[in-house]
NUZADO-199664 format. One line per 3 residues: number of its first residue (from 1); their letters; for each residue x, z, y of C-alpha. Coordinates in pm, 1 decimal, m for minus. Layout:
// NUZADO-199664
NUM = a = X/Z/Y | ...
***
This chain:
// NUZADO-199664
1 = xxx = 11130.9/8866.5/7717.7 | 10948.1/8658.5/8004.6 | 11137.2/8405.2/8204.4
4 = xxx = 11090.3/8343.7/8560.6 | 11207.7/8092.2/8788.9 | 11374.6/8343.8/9025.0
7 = xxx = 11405.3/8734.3/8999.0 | 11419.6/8935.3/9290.9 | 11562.8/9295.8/9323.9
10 = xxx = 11438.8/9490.9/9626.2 | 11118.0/9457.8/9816.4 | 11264.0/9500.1/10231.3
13 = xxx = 11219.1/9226.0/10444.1 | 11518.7/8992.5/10267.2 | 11384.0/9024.4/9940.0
16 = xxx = 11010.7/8953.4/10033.6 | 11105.7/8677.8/10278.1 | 11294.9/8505.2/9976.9
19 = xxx = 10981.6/8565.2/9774.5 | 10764.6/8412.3/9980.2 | 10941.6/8121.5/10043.2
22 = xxx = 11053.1/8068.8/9706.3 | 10688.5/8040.7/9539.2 | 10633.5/7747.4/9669.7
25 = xxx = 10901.9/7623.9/9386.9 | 10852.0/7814.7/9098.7 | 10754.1/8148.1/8961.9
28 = xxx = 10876.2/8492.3/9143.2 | 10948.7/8823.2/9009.9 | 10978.0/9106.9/9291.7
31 = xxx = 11103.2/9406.4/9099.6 | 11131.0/9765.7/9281.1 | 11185.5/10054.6/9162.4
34 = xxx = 10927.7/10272.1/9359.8 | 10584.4/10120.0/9532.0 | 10648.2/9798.6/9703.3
37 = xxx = 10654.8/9944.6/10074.1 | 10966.5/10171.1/9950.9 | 11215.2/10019.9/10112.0
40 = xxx = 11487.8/10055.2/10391.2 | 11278.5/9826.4/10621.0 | 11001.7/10043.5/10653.3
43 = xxx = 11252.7/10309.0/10760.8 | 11390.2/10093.1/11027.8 | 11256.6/10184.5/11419.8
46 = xxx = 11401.2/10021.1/11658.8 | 11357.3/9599.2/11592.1 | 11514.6/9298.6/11545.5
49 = xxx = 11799.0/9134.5/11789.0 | 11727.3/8798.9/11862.3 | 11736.2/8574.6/12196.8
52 = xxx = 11444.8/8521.1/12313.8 | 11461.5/8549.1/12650.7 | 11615.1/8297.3/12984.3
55 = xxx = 11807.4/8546.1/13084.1 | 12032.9/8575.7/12740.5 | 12194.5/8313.4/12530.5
58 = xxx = 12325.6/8266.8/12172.5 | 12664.3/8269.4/12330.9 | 12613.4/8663.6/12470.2
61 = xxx = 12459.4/8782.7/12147.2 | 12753.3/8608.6/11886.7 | 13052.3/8770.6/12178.0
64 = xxx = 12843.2/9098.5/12163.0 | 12849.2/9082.2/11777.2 | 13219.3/8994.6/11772.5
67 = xxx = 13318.8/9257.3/11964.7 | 13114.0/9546.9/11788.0 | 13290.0/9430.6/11447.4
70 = xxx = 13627.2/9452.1/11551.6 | 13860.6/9117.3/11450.3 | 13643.0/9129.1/11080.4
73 = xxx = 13342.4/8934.9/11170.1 | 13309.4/8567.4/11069.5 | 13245.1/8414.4/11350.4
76 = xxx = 13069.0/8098.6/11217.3 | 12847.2/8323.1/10946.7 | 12748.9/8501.6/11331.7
79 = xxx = 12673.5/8187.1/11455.2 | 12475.1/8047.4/11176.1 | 12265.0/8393.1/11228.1
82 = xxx = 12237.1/8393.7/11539.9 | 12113.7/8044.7/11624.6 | 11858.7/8056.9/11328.3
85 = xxx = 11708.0/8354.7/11458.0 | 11430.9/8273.6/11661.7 | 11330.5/7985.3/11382.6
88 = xxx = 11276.7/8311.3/11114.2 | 11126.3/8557.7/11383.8 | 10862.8/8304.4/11475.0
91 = xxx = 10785.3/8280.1/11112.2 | 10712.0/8619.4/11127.5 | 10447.4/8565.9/11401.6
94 = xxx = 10308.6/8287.9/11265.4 | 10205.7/8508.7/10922.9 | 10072.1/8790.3/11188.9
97 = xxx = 10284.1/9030.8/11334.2 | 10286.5/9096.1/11679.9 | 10558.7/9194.0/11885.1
100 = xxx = 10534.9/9413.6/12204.0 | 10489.4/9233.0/12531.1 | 10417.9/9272.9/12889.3
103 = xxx = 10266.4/9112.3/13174.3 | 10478.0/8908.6/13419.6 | 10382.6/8678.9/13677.5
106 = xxx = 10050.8/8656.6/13527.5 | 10145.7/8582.3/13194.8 | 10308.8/8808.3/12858.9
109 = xxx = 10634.6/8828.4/12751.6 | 10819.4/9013.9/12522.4 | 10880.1/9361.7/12546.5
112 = xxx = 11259.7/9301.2/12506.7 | 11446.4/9647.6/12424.7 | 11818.0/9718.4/12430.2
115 = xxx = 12032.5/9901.1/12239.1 | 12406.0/10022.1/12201.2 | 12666.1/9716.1/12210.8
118 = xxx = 12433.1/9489.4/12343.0 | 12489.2/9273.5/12703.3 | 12147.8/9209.1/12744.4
121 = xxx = 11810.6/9328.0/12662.5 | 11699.4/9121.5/12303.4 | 11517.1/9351.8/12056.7
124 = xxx = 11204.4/9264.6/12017.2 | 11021.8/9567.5/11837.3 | 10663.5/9742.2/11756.1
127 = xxx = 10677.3/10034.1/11949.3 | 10921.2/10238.3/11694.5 | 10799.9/10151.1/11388.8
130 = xxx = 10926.7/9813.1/11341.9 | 11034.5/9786.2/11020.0 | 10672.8/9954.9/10878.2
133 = xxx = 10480.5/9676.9/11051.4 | 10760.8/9383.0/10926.4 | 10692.4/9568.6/10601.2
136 = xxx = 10309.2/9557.1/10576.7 | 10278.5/9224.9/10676.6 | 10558.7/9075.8/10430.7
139 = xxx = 10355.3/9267.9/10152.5 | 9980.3/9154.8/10311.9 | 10139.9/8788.5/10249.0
142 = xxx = 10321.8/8834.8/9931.4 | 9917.3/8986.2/9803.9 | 9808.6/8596.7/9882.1
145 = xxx = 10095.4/8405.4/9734.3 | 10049.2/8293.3/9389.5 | 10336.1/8299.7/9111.1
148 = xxx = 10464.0/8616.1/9259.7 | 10481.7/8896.2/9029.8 | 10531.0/9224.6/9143.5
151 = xxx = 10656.8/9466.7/8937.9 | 10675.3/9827.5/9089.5 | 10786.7/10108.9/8919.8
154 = xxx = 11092.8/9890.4/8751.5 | 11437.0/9974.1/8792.7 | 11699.6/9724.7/8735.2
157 = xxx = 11950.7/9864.0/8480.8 | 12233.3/9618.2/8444.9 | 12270.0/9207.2/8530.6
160 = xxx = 12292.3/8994.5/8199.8 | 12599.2/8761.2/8209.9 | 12738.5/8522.1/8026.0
163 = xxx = 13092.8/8615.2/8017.6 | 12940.5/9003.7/7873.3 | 12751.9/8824.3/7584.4
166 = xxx = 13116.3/8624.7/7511.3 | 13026.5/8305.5/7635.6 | 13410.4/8303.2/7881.3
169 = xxx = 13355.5/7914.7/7956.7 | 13087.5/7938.8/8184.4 | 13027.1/8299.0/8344.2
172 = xxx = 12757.1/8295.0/8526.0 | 12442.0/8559.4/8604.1 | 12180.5/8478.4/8316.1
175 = xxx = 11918.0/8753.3/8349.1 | 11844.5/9165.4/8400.8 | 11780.3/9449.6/8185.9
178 = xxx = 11478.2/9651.1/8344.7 | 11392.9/9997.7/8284.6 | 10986.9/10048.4/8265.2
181 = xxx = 10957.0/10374.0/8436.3 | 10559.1/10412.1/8317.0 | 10675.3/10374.5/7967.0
184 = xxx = 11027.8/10441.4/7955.3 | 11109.5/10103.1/7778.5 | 11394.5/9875.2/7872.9
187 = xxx = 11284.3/9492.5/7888.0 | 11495.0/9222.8/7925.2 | 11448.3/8958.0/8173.3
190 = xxx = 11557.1/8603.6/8201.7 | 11567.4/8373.5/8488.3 | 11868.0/8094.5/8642.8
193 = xxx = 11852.8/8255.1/8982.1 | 11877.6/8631.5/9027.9 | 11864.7/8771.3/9395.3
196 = xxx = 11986.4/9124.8/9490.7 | 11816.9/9260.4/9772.3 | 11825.8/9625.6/9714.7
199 = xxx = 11927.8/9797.5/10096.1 | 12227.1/10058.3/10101.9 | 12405.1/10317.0/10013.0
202 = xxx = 12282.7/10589.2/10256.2 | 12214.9/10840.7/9978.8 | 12573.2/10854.0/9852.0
205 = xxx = 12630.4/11128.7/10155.2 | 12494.5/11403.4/10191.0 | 12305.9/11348.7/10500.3
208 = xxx = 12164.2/11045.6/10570.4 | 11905.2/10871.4/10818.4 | 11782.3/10654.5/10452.4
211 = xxx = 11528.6/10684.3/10220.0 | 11617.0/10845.8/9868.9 | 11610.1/10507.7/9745.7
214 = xxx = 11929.2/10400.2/9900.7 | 12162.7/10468.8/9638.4 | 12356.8/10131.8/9617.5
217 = xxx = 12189.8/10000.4/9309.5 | 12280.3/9645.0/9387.0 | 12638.9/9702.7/9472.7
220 = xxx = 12698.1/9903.1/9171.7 | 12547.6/9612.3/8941.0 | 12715.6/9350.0/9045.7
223 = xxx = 13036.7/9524.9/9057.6 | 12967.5/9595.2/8686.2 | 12893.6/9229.3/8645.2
226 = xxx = 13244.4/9148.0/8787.8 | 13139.3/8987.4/9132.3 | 13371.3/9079.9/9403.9
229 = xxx = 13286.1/9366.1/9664.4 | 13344.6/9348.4/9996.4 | 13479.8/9606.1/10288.7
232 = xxx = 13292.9/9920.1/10191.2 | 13526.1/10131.5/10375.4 | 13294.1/10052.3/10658.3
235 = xxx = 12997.1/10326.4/10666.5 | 12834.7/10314.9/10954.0 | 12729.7/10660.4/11079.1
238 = xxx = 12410.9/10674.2/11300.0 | 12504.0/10870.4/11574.1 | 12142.8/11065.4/11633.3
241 = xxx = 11956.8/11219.4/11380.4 | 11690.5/11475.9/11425.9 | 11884.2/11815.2/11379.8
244 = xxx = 11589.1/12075.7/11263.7 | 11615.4/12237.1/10929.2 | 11282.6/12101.5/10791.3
247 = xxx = 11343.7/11757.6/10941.1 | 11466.7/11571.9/10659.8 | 11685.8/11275.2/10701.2
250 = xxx = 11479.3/11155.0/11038.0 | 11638.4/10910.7/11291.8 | 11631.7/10875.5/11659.8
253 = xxx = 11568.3/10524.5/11764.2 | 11913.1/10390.1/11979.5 | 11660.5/10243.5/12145.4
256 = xxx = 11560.1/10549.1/12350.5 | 11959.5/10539.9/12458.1 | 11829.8/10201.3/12623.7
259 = xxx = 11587.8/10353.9/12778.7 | 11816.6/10537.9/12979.3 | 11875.6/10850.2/12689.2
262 = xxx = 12197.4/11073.7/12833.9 | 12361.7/11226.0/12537.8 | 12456.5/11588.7/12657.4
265 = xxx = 12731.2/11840.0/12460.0 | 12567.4/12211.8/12438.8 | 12678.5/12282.9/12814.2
268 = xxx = 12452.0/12015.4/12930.5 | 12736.8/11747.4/13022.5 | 12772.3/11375.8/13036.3
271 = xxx = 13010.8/11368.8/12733.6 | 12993.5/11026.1/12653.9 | 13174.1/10923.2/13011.8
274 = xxx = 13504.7/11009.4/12894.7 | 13504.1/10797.5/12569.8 | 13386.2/10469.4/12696.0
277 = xxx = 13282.8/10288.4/13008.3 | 12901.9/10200.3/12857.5 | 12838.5/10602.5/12822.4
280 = xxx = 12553.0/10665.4/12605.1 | 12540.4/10277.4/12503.3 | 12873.5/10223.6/12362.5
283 = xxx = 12875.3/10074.5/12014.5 | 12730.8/10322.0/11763.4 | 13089.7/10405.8/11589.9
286 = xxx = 13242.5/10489.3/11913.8 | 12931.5/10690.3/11965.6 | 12953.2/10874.2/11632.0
289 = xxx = 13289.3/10962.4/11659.3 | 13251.1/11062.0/12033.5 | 12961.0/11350.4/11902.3
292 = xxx = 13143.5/11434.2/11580.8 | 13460.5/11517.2/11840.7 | 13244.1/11713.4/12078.5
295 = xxx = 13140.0/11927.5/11758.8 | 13450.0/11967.0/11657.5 | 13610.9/12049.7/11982.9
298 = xxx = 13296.1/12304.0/12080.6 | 13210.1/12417.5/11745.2 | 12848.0/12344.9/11831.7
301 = xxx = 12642.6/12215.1/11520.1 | 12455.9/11951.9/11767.6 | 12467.9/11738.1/12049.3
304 = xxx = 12137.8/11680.5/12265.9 | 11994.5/11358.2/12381.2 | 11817.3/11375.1/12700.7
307 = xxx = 11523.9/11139.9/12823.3 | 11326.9/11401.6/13008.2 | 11361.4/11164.7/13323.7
310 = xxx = 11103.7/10934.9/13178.0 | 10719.2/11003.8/13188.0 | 10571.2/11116.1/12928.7
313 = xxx = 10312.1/10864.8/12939.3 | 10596.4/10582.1/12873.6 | 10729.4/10796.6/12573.8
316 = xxx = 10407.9/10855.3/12433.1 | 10332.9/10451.7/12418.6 | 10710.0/10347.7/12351.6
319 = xxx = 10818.3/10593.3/12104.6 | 10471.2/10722.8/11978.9 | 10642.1/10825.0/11652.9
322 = xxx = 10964.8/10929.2/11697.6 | 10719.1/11171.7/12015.5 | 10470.8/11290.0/11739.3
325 = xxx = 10735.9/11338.4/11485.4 | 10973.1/11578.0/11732.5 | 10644.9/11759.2/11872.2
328 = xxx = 10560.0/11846.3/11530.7 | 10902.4/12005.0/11493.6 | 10887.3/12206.1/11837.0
331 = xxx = 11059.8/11991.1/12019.6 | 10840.4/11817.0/12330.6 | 11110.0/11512.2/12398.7
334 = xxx = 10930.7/11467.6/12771.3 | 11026.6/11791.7/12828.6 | 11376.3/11919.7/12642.3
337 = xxx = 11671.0/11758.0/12528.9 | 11643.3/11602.7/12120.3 | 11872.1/11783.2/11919.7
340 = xxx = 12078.5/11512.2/11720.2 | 12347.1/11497.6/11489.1 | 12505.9/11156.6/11327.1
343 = xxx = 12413.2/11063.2/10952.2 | 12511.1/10799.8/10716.5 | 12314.3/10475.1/10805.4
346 = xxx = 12418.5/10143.1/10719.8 | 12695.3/9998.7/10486.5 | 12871.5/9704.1/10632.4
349 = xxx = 13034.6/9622.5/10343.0 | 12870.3/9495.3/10002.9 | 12860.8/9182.8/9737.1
352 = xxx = 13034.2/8965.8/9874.1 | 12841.6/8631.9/9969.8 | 12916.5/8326.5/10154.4
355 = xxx = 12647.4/8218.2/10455.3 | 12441.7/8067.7/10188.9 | 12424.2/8407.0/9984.7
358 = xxx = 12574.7/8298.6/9719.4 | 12858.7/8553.6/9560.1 | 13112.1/8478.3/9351.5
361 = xxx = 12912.7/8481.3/9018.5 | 12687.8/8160.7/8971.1 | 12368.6/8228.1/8950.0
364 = xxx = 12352.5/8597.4/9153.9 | 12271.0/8592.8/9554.2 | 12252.7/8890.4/9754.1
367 = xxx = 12110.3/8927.5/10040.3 | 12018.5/9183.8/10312.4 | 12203.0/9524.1/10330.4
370 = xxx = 12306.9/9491.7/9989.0 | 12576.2/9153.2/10084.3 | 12860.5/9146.4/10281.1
373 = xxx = 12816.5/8769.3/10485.1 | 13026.4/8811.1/10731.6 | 12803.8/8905.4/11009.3
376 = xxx = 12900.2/9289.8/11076.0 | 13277.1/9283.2/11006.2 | 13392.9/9643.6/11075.9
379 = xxx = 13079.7/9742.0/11261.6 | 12730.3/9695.3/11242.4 | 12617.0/9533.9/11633.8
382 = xxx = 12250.8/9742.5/11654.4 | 11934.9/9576.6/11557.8 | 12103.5/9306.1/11361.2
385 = xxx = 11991.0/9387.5/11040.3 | 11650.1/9304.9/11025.2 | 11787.8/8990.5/11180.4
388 = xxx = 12014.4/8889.1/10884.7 | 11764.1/8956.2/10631.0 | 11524.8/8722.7/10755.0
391 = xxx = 11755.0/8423.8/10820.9 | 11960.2/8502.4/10474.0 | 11653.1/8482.7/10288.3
394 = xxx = 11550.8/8160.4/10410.2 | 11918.6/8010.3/10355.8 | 11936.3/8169.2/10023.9
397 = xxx = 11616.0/8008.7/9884.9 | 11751.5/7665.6/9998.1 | 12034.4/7737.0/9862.9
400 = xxx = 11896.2/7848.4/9543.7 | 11700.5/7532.3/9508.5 | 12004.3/7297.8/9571.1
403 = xxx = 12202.0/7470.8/9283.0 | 12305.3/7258.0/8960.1 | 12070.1/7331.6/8694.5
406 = xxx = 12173.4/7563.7/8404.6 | 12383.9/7372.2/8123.7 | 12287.1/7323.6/7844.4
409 = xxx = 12500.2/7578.0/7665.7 | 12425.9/7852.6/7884.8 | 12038.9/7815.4/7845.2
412 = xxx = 12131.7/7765.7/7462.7 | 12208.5/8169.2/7485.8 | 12016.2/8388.5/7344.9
415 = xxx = 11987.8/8727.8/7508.0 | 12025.2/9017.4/7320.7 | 11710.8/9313.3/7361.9
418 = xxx = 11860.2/9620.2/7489.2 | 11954.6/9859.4/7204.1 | 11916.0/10253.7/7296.4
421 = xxx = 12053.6/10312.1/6941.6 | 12040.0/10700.9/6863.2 | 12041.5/10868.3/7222.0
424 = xxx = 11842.3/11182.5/7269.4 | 11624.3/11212.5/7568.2 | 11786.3/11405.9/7867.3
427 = xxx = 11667.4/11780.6/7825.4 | 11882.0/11924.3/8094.2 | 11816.9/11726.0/8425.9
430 = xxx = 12061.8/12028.7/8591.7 | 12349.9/11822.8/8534.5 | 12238.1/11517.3/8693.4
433 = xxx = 12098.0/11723.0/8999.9 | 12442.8/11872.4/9030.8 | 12643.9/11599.6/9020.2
436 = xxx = 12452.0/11415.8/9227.2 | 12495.7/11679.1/9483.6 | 12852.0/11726.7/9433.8
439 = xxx = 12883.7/11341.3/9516.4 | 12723.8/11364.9/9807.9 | 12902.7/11650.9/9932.5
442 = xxx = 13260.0/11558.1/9855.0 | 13168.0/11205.4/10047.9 | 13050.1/11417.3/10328.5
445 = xxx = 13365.1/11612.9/10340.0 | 13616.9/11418.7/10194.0 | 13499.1/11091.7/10310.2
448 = xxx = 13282.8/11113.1/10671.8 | 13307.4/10941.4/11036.4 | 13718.3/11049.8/11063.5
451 = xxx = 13915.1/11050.3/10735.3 | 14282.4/11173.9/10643.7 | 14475.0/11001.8/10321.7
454 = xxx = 14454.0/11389.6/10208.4 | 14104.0/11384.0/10171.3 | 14019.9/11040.5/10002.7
457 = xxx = 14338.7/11159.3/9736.4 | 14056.6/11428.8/9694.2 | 13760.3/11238.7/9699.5
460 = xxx = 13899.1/11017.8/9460.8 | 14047.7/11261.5/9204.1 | 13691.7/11386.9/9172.0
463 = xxx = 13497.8/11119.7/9174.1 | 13710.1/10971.9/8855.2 | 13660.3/11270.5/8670.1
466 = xxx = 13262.3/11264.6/8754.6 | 13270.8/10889.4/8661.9 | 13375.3/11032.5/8313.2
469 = xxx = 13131.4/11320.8/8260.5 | 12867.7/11048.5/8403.2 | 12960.5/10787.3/8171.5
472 = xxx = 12924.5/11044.6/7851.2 | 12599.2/11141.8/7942.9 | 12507.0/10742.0/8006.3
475 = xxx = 12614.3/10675.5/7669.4 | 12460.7/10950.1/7490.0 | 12140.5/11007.3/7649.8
478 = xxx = 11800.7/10776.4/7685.7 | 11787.6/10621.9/8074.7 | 11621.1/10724.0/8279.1
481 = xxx = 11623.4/10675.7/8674.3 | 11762.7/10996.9/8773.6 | 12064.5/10894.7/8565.7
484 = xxx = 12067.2/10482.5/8660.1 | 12060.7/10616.8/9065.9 | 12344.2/10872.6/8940.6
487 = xxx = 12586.4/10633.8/8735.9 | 12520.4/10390.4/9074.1 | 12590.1/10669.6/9347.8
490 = xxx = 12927.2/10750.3/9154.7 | 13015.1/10400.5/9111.6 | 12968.3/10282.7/9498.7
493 = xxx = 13159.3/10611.0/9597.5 | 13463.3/10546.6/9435.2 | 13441.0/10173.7/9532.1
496 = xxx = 13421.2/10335.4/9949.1 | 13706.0/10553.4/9859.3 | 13924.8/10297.7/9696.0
499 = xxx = 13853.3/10062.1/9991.8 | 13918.3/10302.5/10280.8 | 14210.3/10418.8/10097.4
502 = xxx = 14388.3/10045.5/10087.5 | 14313.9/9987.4/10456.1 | 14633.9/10176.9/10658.5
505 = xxx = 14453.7/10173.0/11010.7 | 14171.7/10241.7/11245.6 | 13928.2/9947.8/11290.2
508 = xxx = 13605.3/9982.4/11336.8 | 13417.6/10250.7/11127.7 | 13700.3/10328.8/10939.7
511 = xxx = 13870.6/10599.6/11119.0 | 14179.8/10778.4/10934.3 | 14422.5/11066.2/11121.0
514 = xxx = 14708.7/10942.1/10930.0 | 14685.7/10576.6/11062.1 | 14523.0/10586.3/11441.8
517 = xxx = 14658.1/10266.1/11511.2 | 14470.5/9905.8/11463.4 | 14683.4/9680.9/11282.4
520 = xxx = 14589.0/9338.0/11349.2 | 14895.8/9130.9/11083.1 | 14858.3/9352.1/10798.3
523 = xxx = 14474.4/9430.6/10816.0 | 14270.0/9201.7/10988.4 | 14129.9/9060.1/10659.5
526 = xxx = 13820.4/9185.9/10440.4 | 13911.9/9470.5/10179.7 | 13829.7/9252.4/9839.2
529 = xxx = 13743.8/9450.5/9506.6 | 13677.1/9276.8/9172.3 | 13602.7/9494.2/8834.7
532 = x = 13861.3/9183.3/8715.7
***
């Protein structure tokens, strides 16, 4: 068992950021359960909202974030955000990544874009490959920092607690159980400060703009550990991904939509005028549920988005691959409509934190996708994201440092080695395959951009008795990751079901048939799940 001064969970551009930050205090474990670059950041194209420019003002970006999460925001968790953005961005370029810019007047400035929701034009991006470059530079750093550790391959299996090991007084987070995916081994890890940082949930649904390691590890964990869960009724549905049969999972940047990107039904119309004044920019749950209507209504199995007006010389150098990527599917962007369909994207729910990212178990931060601060509320305002990461990790490691020491009797605790007592190894990976398949279907169906009470009744019916056969085979069989991802995805579906099942309206993302209606005195208050 080796102790370190602060564990992190997740290597994206909050849990690197923390990293960095924090060893300059102590000694750092990064754990991730792929290679370090696998992580939602490097998925993430279009940039990183922030004002930067005389022409917007922290006052436009917190109203445009207020309004995009419909009443459930925090408005002074926003405002903290906001206002410390430019502080964390400029770390960024200090370490060396460089931001697109233009000439004006003789000198550069940014190469501002804008997306869906937004008043003014404040992304500041890499072409469309944003998050790869935040990603490669984070890691570049984290390869010169000394008492980091990082430890690929490892999968976190369950958080160590005190209350779990009996110890009621004091409940707090005291360490991690990691499974060693080179040797199959379960090692125990012990540190006072324990940061979650492991991205979404994206793979809970059967199609999804995420990577296939987005299935809710962190949210599942901490749920276990009894820390309370935030407003996970709120999936936020991207409302343009690629539609090809070989394209797997691949988004369209919003960012082309604010580059003047018409989205067109399959007769070649302006659909997007009859849902909301902003057209094609409207925020992205309007958006999604615009398309998934126009499906519905036309039985078409797409929607088009059309940018053909542009050169193709200002494609090919603003969106050189999201161009390369639909060219090598047949489709020449300059010159036909993108095919595009929503897919799962971002959960705006998670562990709940407060604008330090500290949750409700002492000792355990989250931060990044994985934590619920406040910022989103019922909908996720485009580009903000990357955003939140950075300034969460900063506040998180300050935080971190200012927290009382462990007492006495809860370093006094020994913790136990994990015991695989007399499990067999898994010799039928079928079942696993298929019930992670029948999860992500029934969540597609059951539980998607416009619900009915019907449906989650469903969803939830089956999900309890997978959470059974799941648990069985947990119990009885040797881990493995194929069955930790499993045993999460079922976990953080049920916890979306139950929460979209409590909330009796339409806010937001949350859209439900039975209940059209927004109901401001019953509902306008965070959905709040405990496993206590």
């Amino acid at each position: 068992m080796k102790p370190y001064d602060f564990v992190v969970i997740g290597s994206g551009i909050a849990g690197l950021t923390f990293a960095l930050k924090a060893a300059k205090h102590g000694s750092v474990a990064v754990i991730t359960k792929r290679k370090g670059a696998d992580s939602n950041t490097a998925w993430a194209q279009g940039g990183i909202a922030c004002v930067t420019s005389d022409e917007d003002s922290f006052e436009l970006h917190v109203a445009d974030t207020l309004e995009a999460g419909a009443g459930l925001c925090d408005e002074a968790a926003v405002r903290t955000i906001v206002m410390e953005g430019p502080t964390r961005v400029s770390e960024l370029v200090e370490i060396g990544l460089h931001f697109d810019d233009r000439e004006i007047g003789g000198h550069r400035e940014p190469d501002l874009g804008r997306e869906g929701g937004h008043s003014k034009r404040r992304v500041l991006h890499v072409q469309d490959v944003t998050g790869l470059e935040i990603e490669k530079t984070l890691l570049r750093e984290l390869e010169r920092a000394r008492q980091v550790e990082l430890l690929e391959h490892h999968m976190a299996v369950d958080l160590i607690t005190a209350g779990k090991l009996g110890f009621a007084t004091e409940d707090r987070c005291l360490g991690v159980y990691i499974l060693n995916e080179r040797t199959g081994e379960v090692e125990t890890i012990r540190t006072d400060r324990l940061v979650l940082a492991t991205g979404g949930c994206g793979k809970v649904y059967l199609y999804t703009t995420n990577p296939d390691i987005a299935t809710g590890d962190g949210v599942a964990m901490a749920w276990r550990a009894g820390a309370v869960i935030a407003n996970m009724e709120f999936i936020q549905f991207h409302p343009t991904c690629l539609f090809h049969p070989l394209a797997k999972s691949f988004l369209i940047s919003e960012a082309i939509r604010g580059e003047g990107g018409i989205l067109r039904n399959d007769r070649g119309e302006d659909f997007m005028e009859q849902y909301h004044p902003q057209r094609s920019l409207a925020p992205r749950d309007i958006v999604a549920r615009a398309i998934d209507a126009e499906m519905k209504r036309s039985g078409s199995k797409c929607v088009f988005l059309d940018i053909t007006h542009r050169s193709p010389e200002f494609l090919k150098e603003r969106f050189p691959h999201i161009y390369e990527t639909c060219l090598r599917f047949g489709v020449d962007m300059a010159k036909q409509p993108i095919p595009v369909v929503p897919a799962a994207h971002y959960q705006c729910g998670g562990v709940k934190t407060d604008v330090n990212g500290a949750t409700s178990l002492p000792g355990l931060y989250a931060i990044g996708e994985v934590a619920s601060t406040g910022l989103h509320g019922a909908n996720r305002l485009a580009s903000n994201s990357l955003l939140e990461g950075l300034v969460m990790a900063h506040r998180a490691c300050d935080a971190s440092l200012r927290e009382q020491p462990t007492s006495h009797a809860a370093r006094a605790i020994a913790l136990p080695e994990w015991e695989s007592g007399d499990v067999q190894i898994v010799d039928e990976l079928v079942v696993i395959y298929h019930n992670w398949d029948e999860i992500r279907r029934l969540m597609w169906d059951y539980v998607g951009i416009v619900r009915t009470e019907k449906r989650l009744q469903r969803a939830s019916a089956r999900l309890r008795n997978l959470q059974r056969e799941i648990r069985e085979f947990y119990w009885n069989f040797k881990v493995s990751v194929d069955l930790l991802e499993l045993r999460n995805l079922a976990t953080v579906a049920a916890l979306i079901v139950d929460s979209a099942l409590s909330r009796k309206e339409s806010r937001g993302l949350h859209f439900t048939l039975d209940y059209p209606a927004l109901s401001d005195e019953r509902f306008r208050r965070d959905t709040l799940i405990s496993r206590t």
